[in-house]
C-alpha positions in Angstrom: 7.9 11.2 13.5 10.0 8.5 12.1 9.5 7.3 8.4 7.8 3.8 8.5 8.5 1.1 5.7 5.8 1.6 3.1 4.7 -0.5 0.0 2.2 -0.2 -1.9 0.9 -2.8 -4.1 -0.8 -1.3 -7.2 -2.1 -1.1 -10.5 -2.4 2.1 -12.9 -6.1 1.7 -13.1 -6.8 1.8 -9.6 -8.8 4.9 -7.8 -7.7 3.8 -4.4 -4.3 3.4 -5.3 -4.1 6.8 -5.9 -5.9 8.4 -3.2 -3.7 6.5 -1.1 -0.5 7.4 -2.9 -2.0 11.0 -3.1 -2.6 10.7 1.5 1.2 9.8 1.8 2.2 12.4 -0.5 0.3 14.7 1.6 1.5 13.0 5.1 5.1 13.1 3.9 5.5 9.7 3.6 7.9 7.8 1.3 6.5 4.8 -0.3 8.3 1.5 -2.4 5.1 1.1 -5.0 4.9 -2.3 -7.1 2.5 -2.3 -10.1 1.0 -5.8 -9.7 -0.2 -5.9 -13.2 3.5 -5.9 -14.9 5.3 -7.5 -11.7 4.2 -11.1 -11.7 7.1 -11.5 -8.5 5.2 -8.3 -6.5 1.6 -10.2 -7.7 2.7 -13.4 -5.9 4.2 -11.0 -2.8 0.8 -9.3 -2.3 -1.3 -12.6 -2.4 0.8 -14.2 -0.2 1.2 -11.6 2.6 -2.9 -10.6 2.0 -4.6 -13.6 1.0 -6.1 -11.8 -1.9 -6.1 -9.8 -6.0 -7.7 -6.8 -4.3 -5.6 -3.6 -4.8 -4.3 -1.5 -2.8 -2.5 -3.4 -0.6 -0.7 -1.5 1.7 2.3 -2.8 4.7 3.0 -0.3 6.9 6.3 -1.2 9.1 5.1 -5.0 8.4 1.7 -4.3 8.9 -0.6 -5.2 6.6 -4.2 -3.3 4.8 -5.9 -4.1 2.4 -7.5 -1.4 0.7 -7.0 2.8 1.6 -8.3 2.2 5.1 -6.9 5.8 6.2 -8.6 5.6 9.6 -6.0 2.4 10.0 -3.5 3.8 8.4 -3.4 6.8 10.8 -3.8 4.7 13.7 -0.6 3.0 12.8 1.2 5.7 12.5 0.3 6.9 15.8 
C-alpha cells in the first residue's frame, strides 16, 4: 500500500484526535499533526479547507473529514 498524505488537525484535549492518531498508528500510517490551539496559521488552514472549529480534521491525499469517520477513512485508503 502506498503512504497517503495525512494531516491532522488537532488539539491536546481532544478524544477523537487521539483515537484517530492512535488508528493510524495501528494502520501504519505517518501523519503531519497541527495543534490548532497554539497554531493560529494551521487554525485558519483547517477552517478554510472544512468550513468549521470542529476537531479532528483529517485530509487524506487531499481529501477532506471531519471528525474520526474510520469507516471513510478506510474507504479512502482502499
Amino acid at each position: 500500500m502506498k503512504q497517503p498524505k495525512v494531516k491532522i488537525y488537532t488539539t491536546p484535549t481532544c478524544p477523537f484526535c487521539v483515537m484517530a492518531k492512535e488508528w493510524f498508528r495501528v494502520k501504519g500510517l505517518e501523519y503531519e499533526e497541527k495543534n490548532v490551539a497554539e497554531d493560529m496559521e494551521a487554525r485558519q488552514e483547517m477552517v478554510e479547507l472544512s468550513g468549521q472549529m470542529g476537531v479532528p480534521v483529517i485530509t487524506l491525499d487531499g481529501e477532506v473529514v471531519v471528525g474520526f469517520n474510520q469507516t471513510l477513512l478506510e474507504s479512502l485508503l482502499d
